[in-house]
C-alpha positions as CSV (number, residue, x, y, z in Angstrom):
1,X,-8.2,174.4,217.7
2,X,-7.0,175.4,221.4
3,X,-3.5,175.3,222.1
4,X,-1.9,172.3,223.3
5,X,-5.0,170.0,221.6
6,X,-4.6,167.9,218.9
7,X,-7.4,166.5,216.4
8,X,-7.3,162.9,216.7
9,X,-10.0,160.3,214.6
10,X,-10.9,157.7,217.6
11,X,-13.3,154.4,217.7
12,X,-15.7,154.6,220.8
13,X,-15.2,150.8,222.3
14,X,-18.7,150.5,223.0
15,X,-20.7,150.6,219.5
16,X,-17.3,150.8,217.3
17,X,-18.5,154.8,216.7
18,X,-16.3,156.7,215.1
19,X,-15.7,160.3,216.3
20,X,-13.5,163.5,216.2
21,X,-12.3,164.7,219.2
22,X,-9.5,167.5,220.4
23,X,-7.7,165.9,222.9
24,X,-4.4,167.4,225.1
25,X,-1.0,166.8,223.8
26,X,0.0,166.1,227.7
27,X,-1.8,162.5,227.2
28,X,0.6,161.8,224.1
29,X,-1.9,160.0,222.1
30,X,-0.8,157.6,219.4
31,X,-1.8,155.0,217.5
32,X,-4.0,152.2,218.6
33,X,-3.7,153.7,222.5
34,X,-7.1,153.6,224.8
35,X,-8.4,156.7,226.2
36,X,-11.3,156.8,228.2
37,X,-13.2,159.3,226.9
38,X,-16.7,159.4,230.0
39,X,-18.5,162.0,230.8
40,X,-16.5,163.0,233.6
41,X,-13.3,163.2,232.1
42,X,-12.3,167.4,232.1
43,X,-12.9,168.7,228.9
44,X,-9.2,170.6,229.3
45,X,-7.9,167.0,228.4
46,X,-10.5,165.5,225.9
47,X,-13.4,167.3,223.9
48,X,-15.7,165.2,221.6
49,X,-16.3,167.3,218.6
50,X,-18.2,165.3,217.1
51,X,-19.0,161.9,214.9
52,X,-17.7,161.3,211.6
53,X,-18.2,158.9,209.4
54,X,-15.5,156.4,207.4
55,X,-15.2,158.3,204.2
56,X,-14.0,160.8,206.6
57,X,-11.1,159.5,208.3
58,X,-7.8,160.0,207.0
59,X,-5.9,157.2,205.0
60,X,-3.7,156.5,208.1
61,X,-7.1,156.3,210.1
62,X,-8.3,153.5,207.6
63,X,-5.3,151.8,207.8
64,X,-5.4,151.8,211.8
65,X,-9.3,151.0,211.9
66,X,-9.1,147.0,211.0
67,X,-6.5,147.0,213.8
68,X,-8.3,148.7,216.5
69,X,-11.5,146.4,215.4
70,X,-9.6,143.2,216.0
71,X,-8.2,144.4,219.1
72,X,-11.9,145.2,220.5
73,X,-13.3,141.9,218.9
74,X,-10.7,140.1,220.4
75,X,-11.5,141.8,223.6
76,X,-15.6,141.3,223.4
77,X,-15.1,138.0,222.5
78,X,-17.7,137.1,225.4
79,X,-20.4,139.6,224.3
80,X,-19.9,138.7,220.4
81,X,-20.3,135.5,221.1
82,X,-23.5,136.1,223.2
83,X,-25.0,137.6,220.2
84,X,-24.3,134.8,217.7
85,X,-26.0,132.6,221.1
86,X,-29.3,135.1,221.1
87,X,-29.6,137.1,217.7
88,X,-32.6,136.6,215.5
89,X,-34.1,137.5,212.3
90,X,-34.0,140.8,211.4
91,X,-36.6,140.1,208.6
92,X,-38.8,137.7,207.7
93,X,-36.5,136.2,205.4
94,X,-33.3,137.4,206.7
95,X,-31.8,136.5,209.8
96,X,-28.9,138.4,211.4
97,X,-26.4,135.1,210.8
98,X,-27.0,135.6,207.5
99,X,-25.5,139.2,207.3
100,X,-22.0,137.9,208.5
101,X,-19.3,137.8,205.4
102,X,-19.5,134.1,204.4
103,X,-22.9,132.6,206.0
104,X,-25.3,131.7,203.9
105,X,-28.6,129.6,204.6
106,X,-26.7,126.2,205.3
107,X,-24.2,127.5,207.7
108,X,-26.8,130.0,209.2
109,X,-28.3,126.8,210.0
110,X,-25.7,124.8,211.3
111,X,-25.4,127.6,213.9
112,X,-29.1,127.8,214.8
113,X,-28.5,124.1,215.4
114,X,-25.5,124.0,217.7
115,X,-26.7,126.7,219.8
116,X,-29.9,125.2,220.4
117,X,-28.2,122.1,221.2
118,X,-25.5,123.9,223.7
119,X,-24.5,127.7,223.6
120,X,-21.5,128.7,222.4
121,X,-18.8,129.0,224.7
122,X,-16.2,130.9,222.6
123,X,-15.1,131.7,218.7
124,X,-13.0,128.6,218.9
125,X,-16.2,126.3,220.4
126,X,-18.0,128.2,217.2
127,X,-15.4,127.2,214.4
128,X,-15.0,123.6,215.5
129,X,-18.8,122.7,216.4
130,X,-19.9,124.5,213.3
131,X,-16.7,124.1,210.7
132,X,-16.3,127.6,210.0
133,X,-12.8,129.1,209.8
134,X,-11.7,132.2,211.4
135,X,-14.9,133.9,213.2
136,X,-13.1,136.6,214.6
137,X,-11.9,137.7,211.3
138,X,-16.1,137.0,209.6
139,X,-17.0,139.8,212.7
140,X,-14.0,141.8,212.0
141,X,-15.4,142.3,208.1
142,X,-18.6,142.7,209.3
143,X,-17.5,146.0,211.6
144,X,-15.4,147.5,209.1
145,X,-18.8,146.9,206.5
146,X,-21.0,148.4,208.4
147,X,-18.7,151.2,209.2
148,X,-17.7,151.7,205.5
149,X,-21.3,151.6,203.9
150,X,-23.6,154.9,204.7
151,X,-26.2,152.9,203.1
152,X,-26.6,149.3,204.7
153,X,-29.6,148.1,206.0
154,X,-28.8,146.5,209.5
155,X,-26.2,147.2,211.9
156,X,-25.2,144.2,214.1
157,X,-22.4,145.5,215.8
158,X,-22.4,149.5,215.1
159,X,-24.6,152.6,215.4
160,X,-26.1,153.1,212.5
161,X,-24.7,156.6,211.0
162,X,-26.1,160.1,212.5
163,X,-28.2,160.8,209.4
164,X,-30.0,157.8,209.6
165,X,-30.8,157.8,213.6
166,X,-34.4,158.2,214.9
């Protein structure tokens, strides 16, 4: 490691990736802070080493994962709930509703049906047209699944990890 870097574990905002990076002690990371970590940002101050995957972050960087999630889910709300609006199967048999913690074919349904009524407008418009309690926390579990399972078979909200890309 360089002087004046640390190794920090960080959550890319865009697909909830998890990455290694070296970034300058001058930016005094810490918990739960937002870096912007573009392509133009000097590599003096932040240096993507490279992605990792959950059984590789440290137990502190577990315990401050489910935080950071909510944070971004709170912050996405809009685009989360523009995906429960459009998503579709991602089988024959299986449609991406059905993949989030606690929906199963009748609720599934019940969504399909409000939306085609009226779009959703936000999680709250979702939990009291459809009855279901708590939606932020549902897409919350569903992050930290995806991120936590090496072998799942669809990714809704996360990249799926670097071994299994095409």
């Amino acid at each position: 490691m360089e002087r004046g870097m640390l190794l920090a574990q960080i959550l890319g905002v865009e697909y909830f990736t998890l990455l290694e990076a070296a970034i300058n002690n001058s930016l005094n990371p810490r918990p739960g802070m937002r870096i912007y970590i573009g392509k133009d940002v000097p590599r003096p101050l932040i240096r993507i080493i490279r992605r990792i995957s959950y059984s590789e972050l440290t137990e502190n960087a577990k315990y401050e994962l489910e935080r950071a999630v909510e944070t971004l889910v709170r912050q996405r709300e809009g685009r989360i709930v523009e995906f429960i609006n459009n998503c579709g199967p991602l089988t024959p048999r299986f449609h991406a509703l059905e993949a989030l913690p606690g929906i199963g074919k009748k609720l599934f349904m019940r969504i399909i049906e409000e939306r085609g009524r009226e779009p959703f407008k936000s999680f709250k418009d979702i939990e009291e047209r459809v009855g279901i309690q708590n939606v932020e926390k549902i897409v919350v579990k569903r992050i930290i699944e995806e991120l936590s399972d090496p072998n799942a078979k669809h990714w809704l909200f996360t990249r799926p990890p670097a071994q299994q890309e095409l």
